[in-house]
N, C-alpha and C positions, 0 to 999 in steps of 0.2 A: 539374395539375402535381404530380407526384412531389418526396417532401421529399426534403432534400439527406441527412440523416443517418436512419439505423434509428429506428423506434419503438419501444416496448415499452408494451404496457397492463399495468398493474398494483393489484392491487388490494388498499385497504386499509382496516385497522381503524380507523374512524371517530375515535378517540382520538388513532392515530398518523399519521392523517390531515390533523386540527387540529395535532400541534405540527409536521409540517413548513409546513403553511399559515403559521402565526403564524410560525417562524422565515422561510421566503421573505419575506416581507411586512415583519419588521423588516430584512432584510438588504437588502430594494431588489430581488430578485429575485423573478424568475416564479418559479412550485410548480415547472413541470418543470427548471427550472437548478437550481434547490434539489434536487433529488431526485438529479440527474446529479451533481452537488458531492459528496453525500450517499456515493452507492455510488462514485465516485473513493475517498473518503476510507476507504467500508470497505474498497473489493480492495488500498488501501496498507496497511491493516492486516493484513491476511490474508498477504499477500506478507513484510512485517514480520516477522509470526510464524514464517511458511517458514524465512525466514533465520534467525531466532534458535535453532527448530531443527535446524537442519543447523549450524550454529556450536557448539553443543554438544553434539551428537556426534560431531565434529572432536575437541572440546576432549576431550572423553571418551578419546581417543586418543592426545592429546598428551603425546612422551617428548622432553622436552630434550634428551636424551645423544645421541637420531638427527634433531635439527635441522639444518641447515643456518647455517652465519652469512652477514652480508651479502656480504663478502666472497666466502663460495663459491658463492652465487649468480650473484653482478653480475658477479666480479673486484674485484684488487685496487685500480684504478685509478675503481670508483663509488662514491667515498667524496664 
């Protein structure tokens, strides 16, 4: 029977190996759900950081005097 989701082997340094063993293991969780948790949690970081750079070179550009206000966006009437 064919697994329902992707696999990945992956291999690793016997050190970084044990702390995610020991964290799965305090957490109640299998290695491989700790490991899936694991890389969720870096690609939001990574994403994270995309945005924070594109936020500031935005901000790098930002001239008050040719903003828009709410009003000339929405109209007068989305207050």
């Amino acid at each position: 029977m064919a697994a329902r989701n992707p696999r990945v082997v992956v291999v690793l340094e016997k050190p970084l190996y044990q702390r995610i063993k020991h964290a799965a293991r305090a957490e109640g969780l299998s290695l491989s759900a700790k490991v899936r948790d694991l890389l969720r949690e870096a690609l939001e970081f990574q994403e994270d950081a995309y945005w924070v750079r594109e936020g500031e070179k935005r901000l790098a550009t930002w001239n008050p005097a040719k903003a828009l206000t709410h009003e000339e966006v929405w109209g007068a009437d989305a207050g």
